[in-house]
FIVOPA-78372 format. One record per residue (C-alpha): residue number from 1; chain; x, z, y. Coordinates in Angstrom, 2 decimals, always signed. Layout:
<atom><k>NUM</k><c>A</c><px>X</px><pz>Z</pz><py>Y</py></atom>
...
// end
This chain:
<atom><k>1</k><c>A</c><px>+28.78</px><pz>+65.56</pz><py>-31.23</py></atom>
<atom><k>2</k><c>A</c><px>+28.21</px><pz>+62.85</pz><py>-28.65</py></atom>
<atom><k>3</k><c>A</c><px>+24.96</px><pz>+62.34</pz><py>-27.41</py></atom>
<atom><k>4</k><c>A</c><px>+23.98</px><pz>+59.05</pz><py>-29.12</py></atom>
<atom><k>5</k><c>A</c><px>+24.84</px><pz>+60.90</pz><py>-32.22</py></atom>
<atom><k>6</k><c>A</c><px>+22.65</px><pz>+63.83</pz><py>-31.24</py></atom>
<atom><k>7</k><c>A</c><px>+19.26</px><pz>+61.17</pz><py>-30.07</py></atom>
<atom><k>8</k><c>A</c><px>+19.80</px><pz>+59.37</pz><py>-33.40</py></atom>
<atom><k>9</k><c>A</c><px>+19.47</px><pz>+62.56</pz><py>-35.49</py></atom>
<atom><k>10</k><c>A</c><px>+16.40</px><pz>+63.43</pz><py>-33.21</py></atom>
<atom><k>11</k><c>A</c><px>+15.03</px><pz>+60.52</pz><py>-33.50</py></atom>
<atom><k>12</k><c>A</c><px>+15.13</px><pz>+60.68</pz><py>-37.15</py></atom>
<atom><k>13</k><c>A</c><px>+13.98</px><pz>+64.38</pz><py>-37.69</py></atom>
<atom><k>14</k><c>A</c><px>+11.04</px><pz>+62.78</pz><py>-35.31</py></atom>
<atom><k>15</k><c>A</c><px>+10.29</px><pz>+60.37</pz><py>-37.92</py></atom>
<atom><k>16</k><c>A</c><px>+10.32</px><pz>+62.17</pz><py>-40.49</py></atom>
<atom><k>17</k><c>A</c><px>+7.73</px><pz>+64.99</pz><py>-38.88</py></atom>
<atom><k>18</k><c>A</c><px>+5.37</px><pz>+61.41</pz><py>-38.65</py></atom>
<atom><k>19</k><c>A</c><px>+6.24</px><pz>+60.75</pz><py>-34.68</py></atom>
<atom><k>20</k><c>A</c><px>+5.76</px><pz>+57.43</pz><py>-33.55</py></atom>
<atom><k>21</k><c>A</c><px>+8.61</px><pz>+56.83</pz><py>-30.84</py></atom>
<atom><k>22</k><c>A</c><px>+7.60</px><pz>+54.18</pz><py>-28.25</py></atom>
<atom><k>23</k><c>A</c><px>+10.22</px><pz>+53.14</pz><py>-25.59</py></atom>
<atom><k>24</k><c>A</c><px>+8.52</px><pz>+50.96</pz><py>-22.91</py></atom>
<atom><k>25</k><c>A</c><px>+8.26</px><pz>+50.45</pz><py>-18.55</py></atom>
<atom><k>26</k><c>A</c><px>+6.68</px><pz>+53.15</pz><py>-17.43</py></atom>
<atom><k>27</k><c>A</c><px>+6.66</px><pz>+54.83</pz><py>-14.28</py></atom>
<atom><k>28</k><c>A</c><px>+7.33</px><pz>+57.91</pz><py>-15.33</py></atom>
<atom><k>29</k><c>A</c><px>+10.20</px><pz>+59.40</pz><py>-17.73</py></atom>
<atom><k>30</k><c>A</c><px>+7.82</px><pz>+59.87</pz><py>-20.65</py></atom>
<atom><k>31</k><c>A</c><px>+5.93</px><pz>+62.48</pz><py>-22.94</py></atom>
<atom><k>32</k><c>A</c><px>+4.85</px><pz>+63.99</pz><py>-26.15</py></atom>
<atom><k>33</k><c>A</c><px>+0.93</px><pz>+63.39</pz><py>-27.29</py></atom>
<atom><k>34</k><c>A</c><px>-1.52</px><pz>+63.51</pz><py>-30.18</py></atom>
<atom><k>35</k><c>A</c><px>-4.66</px><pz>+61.17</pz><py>-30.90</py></atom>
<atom><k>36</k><c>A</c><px>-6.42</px><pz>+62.27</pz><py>-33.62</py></atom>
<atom><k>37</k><c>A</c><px>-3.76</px><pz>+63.02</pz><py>-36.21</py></atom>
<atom><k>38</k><c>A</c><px>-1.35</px><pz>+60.28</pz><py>-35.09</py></atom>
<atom><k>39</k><c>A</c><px>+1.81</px><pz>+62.11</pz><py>-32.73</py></atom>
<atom><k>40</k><c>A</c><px>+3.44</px><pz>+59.73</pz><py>-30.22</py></atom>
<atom><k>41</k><c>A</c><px>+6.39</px><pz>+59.92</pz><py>-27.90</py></atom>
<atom><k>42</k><c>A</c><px>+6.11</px><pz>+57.72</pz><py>-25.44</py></atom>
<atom><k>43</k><c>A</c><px>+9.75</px><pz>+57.21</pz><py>-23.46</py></atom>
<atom><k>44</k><c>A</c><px>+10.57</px><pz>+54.87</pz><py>-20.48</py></atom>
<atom><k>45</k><c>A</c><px>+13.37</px><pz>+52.28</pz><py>-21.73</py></atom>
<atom><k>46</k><c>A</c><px>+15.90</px><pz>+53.14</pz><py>-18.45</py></atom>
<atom><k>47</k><c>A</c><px>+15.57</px><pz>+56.96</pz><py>-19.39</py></atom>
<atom><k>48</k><c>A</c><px>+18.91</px><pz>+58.75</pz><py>-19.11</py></atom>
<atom><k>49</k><c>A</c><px>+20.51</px><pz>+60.27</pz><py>-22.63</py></atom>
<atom><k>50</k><c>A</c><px>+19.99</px><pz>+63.19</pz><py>-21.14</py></atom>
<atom><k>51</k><c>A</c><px>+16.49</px><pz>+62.78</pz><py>-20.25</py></atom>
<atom><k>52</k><c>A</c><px>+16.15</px><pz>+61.35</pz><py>-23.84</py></atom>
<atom><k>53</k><c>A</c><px>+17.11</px><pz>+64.07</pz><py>-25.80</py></atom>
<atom><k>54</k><c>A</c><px>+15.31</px><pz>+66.39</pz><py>-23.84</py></atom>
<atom><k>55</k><c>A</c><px>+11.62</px><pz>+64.58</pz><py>-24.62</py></atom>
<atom><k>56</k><c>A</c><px>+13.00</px><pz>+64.42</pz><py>-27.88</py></atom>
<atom><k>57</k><c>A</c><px>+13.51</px><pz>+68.37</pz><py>-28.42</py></atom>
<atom><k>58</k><c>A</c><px>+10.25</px><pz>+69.25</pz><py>-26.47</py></atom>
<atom><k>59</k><c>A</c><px>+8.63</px><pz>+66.80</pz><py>-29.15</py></atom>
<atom><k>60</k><c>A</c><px>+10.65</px><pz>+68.48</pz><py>-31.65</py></atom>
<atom><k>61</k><c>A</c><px>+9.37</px><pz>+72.03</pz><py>-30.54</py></atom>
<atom><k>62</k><c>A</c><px>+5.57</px><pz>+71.59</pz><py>-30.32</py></atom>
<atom><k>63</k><c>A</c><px>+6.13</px><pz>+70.41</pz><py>-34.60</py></atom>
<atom><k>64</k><c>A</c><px>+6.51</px><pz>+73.14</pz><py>-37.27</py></atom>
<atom><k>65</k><c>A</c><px>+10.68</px><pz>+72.82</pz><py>-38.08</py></atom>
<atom><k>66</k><c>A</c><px>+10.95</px><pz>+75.24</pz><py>-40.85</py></atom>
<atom><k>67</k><c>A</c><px>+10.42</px><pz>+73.06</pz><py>-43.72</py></atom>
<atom><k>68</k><c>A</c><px>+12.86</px><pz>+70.28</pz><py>-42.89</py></atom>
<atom><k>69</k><c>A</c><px>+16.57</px><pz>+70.21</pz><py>-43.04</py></atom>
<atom><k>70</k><c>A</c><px>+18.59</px><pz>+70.05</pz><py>-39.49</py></atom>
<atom><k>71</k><c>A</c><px>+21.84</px><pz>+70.74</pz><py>-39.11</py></atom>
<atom><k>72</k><c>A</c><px>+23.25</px><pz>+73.92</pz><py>-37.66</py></atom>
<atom><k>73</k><c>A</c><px>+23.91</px><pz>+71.58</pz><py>-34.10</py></atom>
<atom><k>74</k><c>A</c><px>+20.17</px><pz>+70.49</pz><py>-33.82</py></atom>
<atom><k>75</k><c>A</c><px>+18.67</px><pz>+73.39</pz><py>-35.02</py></atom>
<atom><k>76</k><c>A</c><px>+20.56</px><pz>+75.24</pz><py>-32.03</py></atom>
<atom><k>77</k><c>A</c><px>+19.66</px><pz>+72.64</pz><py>-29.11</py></atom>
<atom><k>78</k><c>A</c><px>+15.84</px><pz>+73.02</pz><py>-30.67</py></atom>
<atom><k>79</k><c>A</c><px>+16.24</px><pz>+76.96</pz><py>-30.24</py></atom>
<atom><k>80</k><c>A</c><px>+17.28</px><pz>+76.95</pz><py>-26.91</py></atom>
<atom><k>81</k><c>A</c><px>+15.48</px><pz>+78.32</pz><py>-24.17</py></atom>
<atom><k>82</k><c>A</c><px>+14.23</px><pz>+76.17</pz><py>-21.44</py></atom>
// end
């Protein structure tokens, strides 16, 4: 699986567990966060894939996973260890 294939599933399993995604200039490479009941990921635009689809699985992690369907792939990068 290449890894635009891999953010676009995350990014989708995101939105479906209610995560805003919001990709703008920021100094810094981004971040997961809560206000209130409303979950954001906030990403710099000139983040690496790499550095993408790490926020995105740290995002994933702090959300319950058990009730949704990911595939086999996903569900493995999500269970790795840091």
């Amino acid at each position: 699986m290449k890894r635009k294939e891999i953010i676009s599933e995350l990014i989708g399993i995101a939105e479906r567990l209610g995560i805003k995604i919001i990709e703008d200039r920021l100094l810094k490479k981004g971040g997961y966060c809560r206000v209130f009941m409303n979950k954001y990921l906030i990403m710099d635009k000139k983040t690496s894939e790499k550095d993408k689809m790490d926020l995105l699985i740290k995002a994933l992690k702090r959300n319950n996973l058990d009730e949704i369907y990911i595939t086999p792939r996903i569900r493995e990068l999500c269970n790795e260890e840091e």
